[in-house]
N, C-alpha and C positions, 0 to 999 in steps of 0.2 A: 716680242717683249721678253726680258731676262725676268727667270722668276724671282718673287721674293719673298716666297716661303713655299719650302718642299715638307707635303705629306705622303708618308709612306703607310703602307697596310700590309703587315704580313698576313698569309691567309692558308688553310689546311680546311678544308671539309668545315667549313663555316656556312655554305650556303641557306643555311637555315637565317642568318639574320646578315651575312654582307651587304646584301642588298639596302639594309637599312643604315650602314655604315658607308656607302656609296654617300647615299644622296644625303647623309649629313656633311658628309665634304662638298661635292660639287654643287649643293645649294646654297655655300655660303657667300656668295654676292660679290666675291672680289677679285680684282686682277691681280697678275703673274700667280696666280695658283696652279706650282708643279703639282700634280697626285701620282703616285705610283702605287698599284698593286702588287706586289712581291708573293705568287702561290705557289706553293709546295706541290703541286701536282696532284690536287683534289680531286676523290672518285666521285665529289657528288653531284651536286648542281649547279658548284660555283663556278666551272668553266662556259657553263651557257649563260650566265649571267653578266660574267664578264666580256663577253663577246656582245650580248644587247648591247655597252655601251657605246660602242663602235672604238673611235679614237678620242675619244671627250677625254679619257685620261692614257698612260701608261702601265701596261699591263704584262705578267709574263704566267707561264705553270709549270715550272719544270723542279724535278726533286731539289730540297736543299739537306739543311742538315740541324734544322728545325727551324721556330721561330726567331732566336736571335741572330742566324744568318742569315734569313731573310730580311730583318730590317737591316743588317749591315750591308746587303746587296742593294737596299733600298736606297739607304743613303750614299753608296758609291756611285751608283746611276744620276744623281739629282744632284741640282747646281742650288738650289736657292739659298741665300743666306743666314736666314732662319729654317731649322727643322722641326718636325715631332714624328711619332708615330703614333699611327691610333690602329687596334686591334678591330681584328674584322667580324669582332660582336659588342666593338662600344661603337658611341655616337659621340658626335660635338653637337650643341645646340646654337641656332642662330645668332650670328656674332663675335662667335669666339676666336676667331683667325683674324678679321679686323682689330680687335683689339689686343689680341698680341702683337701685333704688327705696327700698331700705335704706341703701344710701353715700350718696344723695343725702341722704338723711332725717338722717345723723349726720357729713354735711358741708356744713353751707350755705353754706360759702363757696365751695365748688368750686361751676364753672358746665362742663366737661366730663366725662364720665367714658368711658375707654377701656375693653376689658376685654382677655382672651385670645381667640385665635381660631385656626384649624386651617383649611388647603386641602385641600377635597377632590374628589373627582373625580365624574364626570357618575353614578357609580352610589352614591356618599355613602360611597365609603372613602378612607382619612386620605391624604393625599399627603406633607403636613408639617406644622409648625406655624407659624403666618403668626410674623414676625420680630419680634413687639412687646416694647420697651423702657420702660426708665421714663422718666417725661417729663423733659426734656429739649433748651430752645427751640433752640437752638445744633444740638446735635444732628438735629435735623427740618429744618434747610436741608437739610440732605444726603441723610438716609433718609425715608422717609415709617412710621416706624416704627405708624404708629396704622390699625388695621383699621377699615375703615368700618362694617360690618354689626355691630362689636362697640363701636359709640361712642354717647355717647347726650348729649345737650344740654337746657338751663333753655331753656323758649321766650323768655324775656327777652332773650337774642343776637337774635334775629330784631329784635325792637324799635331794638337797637342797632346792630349788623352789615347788616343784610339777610337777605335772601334767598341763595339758594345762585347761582355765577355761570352761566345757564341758555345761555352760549355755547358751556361747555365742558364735557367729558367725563369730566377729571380733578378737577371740582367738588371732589371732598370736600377732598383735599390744598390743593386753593387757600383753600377754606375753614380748615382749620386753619394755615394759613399766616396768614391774614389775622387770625384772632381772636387766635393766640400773639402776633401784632406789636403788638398793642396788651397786652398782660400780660392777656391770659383766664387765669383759673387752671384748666391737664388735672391730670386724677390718674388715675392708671394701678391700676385695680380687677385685683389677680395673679389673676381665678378668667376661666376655658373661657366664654364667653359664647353665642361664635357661628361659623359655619363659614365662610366663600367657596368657590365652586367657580369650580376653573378647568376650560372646557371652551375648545375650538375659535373658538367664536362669542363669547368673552369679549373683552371690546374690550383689553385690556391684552394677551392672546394673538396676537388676531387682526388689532392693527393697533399693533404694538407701536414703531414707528418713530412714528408718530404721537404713542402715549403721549410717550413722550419727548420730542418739538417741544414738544408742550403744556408738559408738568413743568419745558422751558427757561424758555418764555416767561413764565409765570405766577411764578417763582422770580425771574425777574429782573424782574417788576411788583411783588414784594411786598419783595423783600431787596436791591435796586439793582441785585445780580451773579447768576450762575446758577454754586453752586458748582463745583470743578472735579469732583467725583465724579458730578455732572448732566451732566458736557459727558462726560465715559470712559464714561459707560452708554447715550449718545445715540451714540456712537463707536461702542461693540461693536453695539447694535440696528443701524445703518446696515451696519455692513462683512459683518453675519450676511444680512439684507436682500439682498444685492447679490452672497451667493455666497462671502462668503468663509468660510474653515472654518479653524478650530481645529488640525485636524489640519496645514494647513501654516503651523507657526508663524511663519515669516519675512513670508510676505506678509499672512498673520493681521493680525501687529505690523504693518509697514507701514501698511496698510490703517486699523486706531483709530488709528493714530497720525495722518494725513492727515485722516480727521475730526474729531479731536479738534482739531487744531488750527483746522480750517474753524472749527467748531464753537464754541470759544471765541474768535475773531475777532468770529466774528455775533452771539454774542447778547453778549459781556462787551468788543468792541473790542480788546481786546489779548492778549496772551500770557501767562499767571500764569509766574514760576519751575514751581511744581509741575507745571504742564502742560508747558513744556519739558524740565525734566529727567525727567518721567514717558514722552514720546515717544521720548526717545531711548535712554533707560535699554529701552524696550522691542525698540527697534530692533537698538542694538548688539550687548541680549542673545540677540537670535534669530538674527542675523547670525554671532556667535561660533560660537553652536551649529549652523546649519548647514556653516561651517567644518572645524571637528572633527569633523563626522560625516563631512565628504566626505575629511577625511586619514586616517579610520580605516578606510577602505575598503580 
């Protein structure tokens, strides 16, 4: 049987929960399910774990040249005409590959389909529910409202688009960035698909100054500017970064306010309105308030 939807899994020293990313794929009940494991060459335990399976799926371990190479080694191995990748410490929950498989089937004009998704934590309970929206191109300058592990793609993009960009970290977002800027039609599937876990070692947790550098640069390669709700979230990660805390508001405000405005110098050249009147609207107000607190004493 020709498959009809390929899952690929990049995987690096995840043996702590692949296992649990295994058998949310091949529990899900249906036929031509390609799955491919794509491993970097793990010191841990994921090579024995991928050998349990025997041949139930496609498997390799050999170095690459991180994650976004691995899912594009995934996808060049795999025929199916639907894809996704799912990371080898999320899950999908029951269902959710049938039913992409069904929206695809009774929308052929859609070429992405998003679904719902839920964050959860290193022992698989809910933290919240990932933020997703209906689509909305305008909108996704700003938020990256679309979960990865719950998105799933025609392989005809690959033909047209490329490949995923294998420099970066924040691939998927640059990817939906790039295919919206040409009119790809997303359609936003309202049903639970699949979960992310944030743990410690998650690159968005663990190196989340970084995230942001990227989300600047790749924003402003795809949309000319890097909106300004990109430059106040690379502001708050930098001043949090560096020590400063919430709890004291004034130098808090200070503080995003001095990146922010770095920060939309560097990557946009000039000052929007919005970002000056946002810095100082944050400054005066904290200024105020440490004021009145110190005459009510």
């Amino acid at each position: 049987m020709k498959p009809r939807i390929s899952v690929i899994t990049p995987s690096f020293n995840q043996g702590k929960y692949i296992e649990r990313t295994i058998t949310s794929v091949l529990t899900q009940g249906i036929e031509g399910l390609e799955y491919l494991v794509i491993d970097g060459g793990s010191a841990d335990e994921t090579v024995s774990i991928l050998q349990h399976y025997g041949d139930r799926f496609t498997w390799v371990s050999e170095k690459d040249k991180g994650q976004s190479d691995a899912i594009n080694k995934g996808i060049l191995r795999s025929s199916g005409p639907i894809f996704g990748w799912l990371n080898s410490d999320d899950i999908y929950y029951p269902g959710a590959l049938q039913a992409v498989l069904d929206y695809f089937d009774s929308h052929p004009d859609v070429e992405v389909v998003y679904g719902d998704a839920n964050h959860i934590d290193e022992n698989d309970q809910f933290i919240e529910k990932y933020p997703t929206e209906e689509w909305n191109w305008e909108r996704l300058h700003e938020v990256c409202f679309i979960c990865q592990p719950a998105t799933f793609l025609r392989r005809s993009l690959i033909d047209h688009y490329g490949l995923l960009d294998a420099s970066l970290r924040n691939m998927d977002y640059e990817y939906w960035l790039r295919l919206g800027n040409d009119g790809v039609r997303f359609a936003h599937l309202p049903q639970l698909l699949a979960a992310t876990r944030l743990h410690s070692e998650a690159f968005t947790v663990a190196a989340r100054v970084a995230c942001h550098k990227a989300i600047n640069d790749l924003t402003r390669r795809h949309l000319g500017v890097t909106p300004d709700r990109w430059i106040f979230n690379y502001a708050h990660a930098v001043a949090e970064a560096r020590g400063f805390h919430r709890a004291n508001r004034f130098r808090f405000a200070v503080a995003i306010s001095l990146v922010s405005l770095y920060a939309s110098l560097r990557w946009n050249k000039r000052l929007s309105k919005n970002v000056l009147r946002q810095t100082v609207l944050w400054v005066g107000a904290n200024a105020r308030n440490v004021l009145l607190e110190r005459f009510a004493r």
